[in-house]
Backbone bond lengths (Angstrom), bond angles and torsions (degrees), N, CA, C in turn:
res aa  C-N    CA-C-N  psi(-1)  N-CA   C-N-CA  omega(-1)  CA-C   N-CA-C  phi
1 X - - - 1.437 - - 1.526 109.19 -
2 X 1.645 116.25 134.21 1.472 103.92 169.05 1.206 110.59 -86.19
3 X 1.566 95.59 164.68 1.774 120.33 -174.02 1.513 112.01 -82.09
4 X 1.006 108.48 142.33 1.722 101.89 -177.73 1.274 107.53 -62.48
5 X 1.359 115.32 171.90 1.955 110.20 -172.69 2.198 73.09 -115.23
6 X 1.091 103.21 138.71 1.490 116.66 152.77 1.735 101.92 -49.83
7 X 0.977 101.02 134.19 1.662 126.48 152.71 1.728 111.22 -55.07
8 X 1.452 88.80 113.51 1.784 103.75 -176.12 1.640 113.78 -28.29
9 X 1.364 114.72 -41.47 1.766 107.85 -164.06 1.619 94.71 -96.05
10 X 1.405 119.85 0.19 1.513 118.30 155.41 1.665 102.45 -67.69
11 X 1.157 102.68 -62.96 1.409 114.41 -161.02 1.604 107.86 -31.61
12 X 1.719 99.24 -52.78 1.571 104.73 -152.47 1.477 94.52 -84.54
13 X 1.176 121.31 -22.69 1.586 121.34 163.75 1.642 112.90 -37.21
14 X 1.756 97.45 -68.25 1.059 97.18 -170.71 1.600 133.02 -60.53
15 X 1.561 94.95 -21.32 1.614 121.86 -168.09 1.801 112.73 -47.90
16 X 1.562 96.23 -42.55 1.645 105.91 -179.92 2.206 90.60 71.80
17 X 0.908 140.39 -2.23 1.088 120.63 -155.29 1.625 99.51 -132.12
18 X 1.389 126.02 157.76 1.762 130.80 -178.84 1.357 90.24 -29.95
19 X 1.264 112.65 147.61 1.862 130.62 -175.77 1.374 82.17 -72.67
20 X 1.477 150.01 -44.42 1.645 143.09 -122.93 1.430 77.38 -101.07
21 X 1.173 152.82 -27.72 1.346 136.95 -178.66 1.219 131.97 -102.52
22 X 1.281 97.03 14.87 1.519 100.84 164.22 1.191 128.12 -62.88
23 X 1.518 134.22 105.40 1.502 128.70 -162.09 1.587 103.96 -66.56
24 X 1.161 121.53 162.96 1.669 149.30 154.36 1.338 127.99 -41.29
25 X 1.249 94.05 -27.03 1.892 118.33 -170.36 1.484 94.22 -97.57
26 X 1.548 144.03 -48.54 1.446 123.80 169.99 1.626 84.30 139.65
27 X 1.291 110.55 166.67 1.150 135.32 -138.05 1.774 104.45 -89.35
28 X 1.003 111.90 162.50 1.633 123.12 168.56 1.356 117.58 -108.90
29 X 0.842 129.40 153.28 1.988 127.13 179.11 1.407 125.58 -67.53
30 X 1.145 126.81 106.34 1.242 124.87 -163.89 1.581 101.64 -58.53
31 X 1.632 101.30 148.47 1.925 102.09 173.32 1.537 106.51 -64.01
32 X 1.246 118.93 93.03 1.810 121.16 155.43 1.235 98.77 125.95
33 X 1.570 118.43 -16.41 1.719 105.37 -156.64 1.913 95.17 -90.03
34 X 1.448 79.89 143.31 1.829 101.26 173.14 1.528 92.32 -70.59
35 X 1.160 119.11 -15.21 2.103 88.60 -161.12 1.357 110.31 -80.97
36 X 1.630 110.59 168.96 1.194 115.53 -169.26 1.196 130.24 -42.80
37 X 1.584 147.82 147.04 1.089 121.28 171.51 1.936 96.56 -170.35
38 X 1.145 116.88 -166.83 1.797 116.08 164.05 1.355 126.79 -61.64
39 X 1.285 130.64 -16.40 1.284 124.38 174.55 1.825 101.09 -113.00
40 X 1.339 109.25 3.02 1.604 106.27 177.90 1.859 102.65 -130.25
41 X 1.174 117.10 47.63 1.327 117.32 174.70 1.490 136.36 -45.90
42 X 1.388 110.93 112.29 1.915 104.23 -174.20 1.685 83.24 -140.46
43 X 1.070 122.94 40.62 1.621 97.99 163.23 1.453 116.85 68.33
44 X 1.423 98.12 169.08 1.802 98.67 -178.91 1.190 110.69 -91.98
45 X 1.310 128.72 -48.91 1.216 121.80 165.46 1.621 123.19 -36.85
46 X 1.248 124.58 -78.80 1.750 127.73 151.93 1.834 113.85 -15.05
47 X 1.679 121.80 -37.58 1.048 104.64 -176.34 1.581 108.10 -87.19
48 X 1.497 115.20 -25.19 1.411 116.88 177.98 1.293 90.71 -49.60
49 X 1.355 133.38 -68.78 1.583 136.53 -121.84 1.805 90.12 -95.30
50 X 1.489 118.82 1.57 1.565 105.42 159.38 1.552 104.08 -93.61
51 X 1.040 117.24 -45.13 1.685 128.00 -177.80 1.267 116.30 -56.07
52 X 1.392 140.80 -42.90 0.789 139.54 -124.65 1.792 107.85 -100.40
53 X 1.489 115.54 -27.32 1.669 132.39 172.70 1.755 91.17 -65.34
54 X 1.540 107.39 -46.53 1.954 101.71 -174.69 1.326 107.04 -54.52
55 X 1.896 114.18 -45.35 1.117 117.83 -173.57 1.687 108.45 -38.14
56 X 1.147 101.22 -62.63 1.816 131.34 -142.83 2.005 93.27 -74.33
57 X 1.387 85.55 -2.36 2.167 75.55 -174.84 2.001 96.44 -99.86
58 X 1.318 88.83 -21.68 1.654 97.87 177.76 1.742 114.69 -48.95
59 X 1.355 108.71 134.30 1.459 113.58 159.72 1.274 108.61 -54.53
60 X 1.767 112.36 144.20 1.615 107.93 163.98 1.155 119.28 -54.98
61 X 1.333 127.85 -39.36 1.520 111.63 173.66 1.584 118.47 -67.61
62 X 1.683 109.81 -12.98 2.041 80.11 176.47 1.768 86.49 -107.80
63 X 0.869 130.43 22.33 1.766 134.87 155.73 2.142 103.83 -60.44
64 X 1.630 79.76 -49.75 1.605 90.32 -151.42 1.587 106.70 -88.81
65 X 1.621 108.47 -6.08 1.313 121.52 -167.07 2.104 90.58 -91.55
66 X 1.033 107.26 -36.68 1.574 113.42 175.13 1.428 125.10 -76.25
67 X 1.503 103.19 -22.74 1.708 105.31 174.08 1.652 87.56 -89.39
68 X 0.843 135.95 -56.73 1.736 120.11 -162.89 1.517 113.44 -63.34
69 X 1.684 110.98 1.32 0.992 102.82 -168.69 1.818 121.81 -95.04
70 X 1.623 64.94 -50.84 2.205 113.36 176.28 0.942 115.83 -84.10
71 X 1.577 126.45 -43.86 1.493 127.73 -158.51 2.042 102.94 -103.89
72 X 1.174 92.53 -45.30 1.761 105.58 170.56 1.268 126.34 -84.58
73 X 1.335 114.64 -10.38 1.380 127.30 171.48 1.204 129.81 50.54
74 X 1.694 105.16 28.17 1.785 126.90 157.27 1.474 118.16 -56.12
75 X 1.598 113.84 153.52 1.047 113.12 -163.00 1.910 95.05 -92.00
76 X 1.097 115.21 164.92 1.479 108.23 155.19 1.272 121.59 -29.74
77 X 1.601 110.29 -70.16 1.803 115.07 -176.31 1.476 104.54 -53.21
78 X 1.397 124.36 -44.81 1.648 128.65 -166.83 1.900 100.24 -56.36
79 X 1.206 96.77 -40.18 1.661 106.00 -174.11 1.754 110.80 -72.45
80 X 1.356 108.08 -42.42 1.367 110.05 175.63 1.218 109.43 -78.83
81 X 1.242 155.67 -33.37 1.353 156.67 105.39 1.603 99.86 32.35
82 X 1.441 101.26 -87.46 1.642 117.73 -179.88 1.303 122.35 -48.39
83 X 1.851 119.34 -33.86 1.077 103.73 -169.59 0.849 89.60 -126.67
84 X 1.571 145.00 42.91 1.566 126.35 151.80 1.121 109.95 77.12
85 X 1.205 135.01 47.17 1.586 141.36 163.44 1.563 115.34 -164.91
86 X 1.166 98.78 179.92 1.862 98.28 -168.81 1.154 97.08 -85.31
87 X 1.619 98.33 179.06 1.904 113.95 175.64 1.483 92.06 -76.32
88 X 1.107 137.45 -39.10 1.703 132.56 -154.77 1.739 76.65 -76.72
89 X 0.689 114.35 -101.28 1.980 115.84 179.49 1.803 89.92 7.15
90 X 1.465 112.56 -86.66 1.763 108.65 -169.21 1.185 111.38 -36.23
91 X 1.561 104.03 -48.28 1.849 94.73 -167.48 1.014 125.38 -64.87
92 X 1.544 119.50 -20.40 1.464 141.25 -173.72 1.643 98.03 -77.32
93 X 1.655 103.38 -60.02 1.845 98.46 167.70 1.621 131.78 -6.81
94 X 2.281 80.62 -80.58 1.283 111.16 -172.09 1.672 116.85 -57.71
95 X 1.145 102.92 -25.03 2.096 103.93 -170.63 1.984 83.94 -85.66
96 X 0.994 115.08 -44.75 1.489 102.41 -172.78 1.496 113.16 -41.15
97 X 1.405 103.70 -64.63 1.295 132.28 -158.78 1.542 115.03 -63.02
98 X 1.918 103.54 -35.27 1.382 111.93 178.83 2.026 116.54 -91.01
99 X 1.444 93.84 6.45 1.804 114.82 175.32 1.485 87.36 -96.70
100 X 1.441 118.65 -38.18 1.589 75.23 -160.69 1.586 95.96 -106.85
101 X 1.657 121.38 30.06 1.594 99.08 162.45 1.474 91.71 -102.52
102 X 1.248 138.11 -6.23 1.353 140.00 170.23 1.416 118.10 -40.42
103 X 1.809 99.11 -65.50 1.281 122.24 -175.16 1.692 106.33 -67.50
104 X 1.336 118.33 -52.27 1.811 111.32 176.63 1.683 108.62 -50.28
105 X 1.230 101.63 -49.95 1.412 79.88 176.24 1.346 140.35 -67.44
106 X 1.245 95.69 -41.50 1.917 106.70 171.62 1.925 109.87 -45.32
107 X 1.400 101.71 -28.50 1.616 114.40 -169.32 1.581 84.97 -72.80
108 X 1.178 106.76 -59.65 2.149 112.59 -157.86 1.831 86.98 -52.74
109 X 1.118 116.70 -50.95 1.388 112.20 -155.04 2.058 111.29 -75.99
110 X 1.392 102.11 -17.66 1.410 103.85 -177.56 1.978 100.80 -101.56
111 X 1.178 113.03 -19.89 1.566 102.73 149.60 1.570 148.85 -64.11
């Protein structure tokens, strides 16, 4: 039977590493982080339902900055393109945005 692939904004969660390098093939274990990943397996469903309170604390714009990223599979420039700012601007976004669903979760999971 195959293994579920984590959900992309799991992935880059878990990645700890530049969002742009997140490979295709699925994620590696971040150094320290509890969240889901290949050596901490709970399925996709299980990883939504850890992600998903981090999701929900997010501004709509870094909501919408992660679906165009992960879910639509725009490049940085394609995204800054759209919203009127550079790729260095996105990338700067995306590492913000993917530290601080890092950090909510690590909090949910050590409470």
């Amino acid at each position: 039977m195959k293994k579920a692939q984590p959900h992309p904004v799991v992935a880059a969660v878990a990645e700890d590493r530049h969002p742009r390098s997140v490979p295709a093939g699925g994620p590696g274990q971040a150094r320290g982080c509890p969240c889901p990943g290949p050596s901490n397996p709970s399925g996709r469903v299980g990883d939504l339902i850890t992600i998903r309170p981090a999701l929900e604390s997010l501004a709509a714009r870094g909501r919408r900055l992660l679906r165009l990223r992960f879910v639509d599979n725009l490049s940085q420039e394609q995204i800054g393109r759209q919203l009127g700012v550079s790729q260095m601007q996105i990338s700067r976004m995306l590492n913000a945005i993917l530290r601080k669903l890092r950090h909510s979760i690590q909090e949910r999971q050590v409470a």
